[in-house]
Structure formats: structure tokens, C-alpha cells
C-alpha positions, 0 to 999 in steps of 0.5 A: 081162285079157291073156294072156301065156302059155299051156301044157298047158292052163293059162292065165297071165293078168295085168291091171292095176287101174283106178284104181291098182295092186295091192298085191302084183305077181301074175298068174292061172293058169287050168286047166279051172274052177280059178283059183290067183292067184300073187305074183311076188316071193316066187313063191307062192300067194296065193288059189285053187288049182290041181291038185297038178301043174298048181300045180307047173307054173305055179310051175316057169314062174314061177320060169324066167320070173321076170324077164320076169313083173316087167317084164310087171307093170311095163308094165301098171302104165303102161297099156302091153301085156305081152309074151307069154312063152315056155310050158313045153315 
């Protein structure tokens, strides 16, 4: 699964289903043990969970990166790399 962001401490990940794609275009935040798996368009949490601030976090960056993340899942969905996108700072 490539990653294409990371930042303090979290881990944005996103891949593409073998054999066609997703239902809802999404990505996954990792932080320590904790998976949270957030649709792009709505940004929102679908399954899992992040601490309170992490959560907030991976949702503020959701929201700056919003436009990169659509095209992000776009070029997966044609077997092609993401680009990384820049982390918070």
C-alpha cells in the first residue's frame, strides 16, 4: 500500500483494489496500533479510529490536501503511482 504522506507520527496510506475499485474513494491514517479509514469526498470517518487529536489532524490535512488526494486515488484506479503529498507542519 504506498504511502504518500506522513506526519507527526501518522501514516497516510492508499492503495488500489485488485480486480476493480472501491466503492468510495478513501485512504488509511496510521498512528501506533490505531487504523482510522477516511472517505475523501465527503472527508469523514468510515471504519476504525484514531485518537481524538491525531483524528483531527489527518482531517485538517484531509481537508488542505483535498484536490491532491482525489487525483491521488484517481491514478491509482489506473494502476499508475500516487504522488506523496506534502505532511502538516
Amino acid at each position: 500500500m504506498p504511502e504518500i504522506s506522513r506526519f507527526f507520527g501518522i501514516v497516510i496510506r492508499m492503495f488500489v483494489e485488485v480486480g476493480g475499485p472501491h466503492h468510495t474513494p478513501h485512504f488509511h491514517a496510521y498512528y501506533q496500533d490505531e487504523v482510522g479509514i477516511f472517505a475523501i469526498d465527503p472527508i469523514e470517518l468510515l471504519a476504525g479510529g484514531l485518537p481524538r487529536r491525531q483524528r483531527r489532524l489527518v482531517e485538517a490535512w484531509a481537508e488542505l490536501h483535498h484536490a491532491e488526494l482525489k487525483d491521488d486515488w484517481s491514478t491509482l484506479q489506473e494502476g499508475r503511482s500516487p504522488k506523496p503529498i506534502e505532511p502538516l507542519r
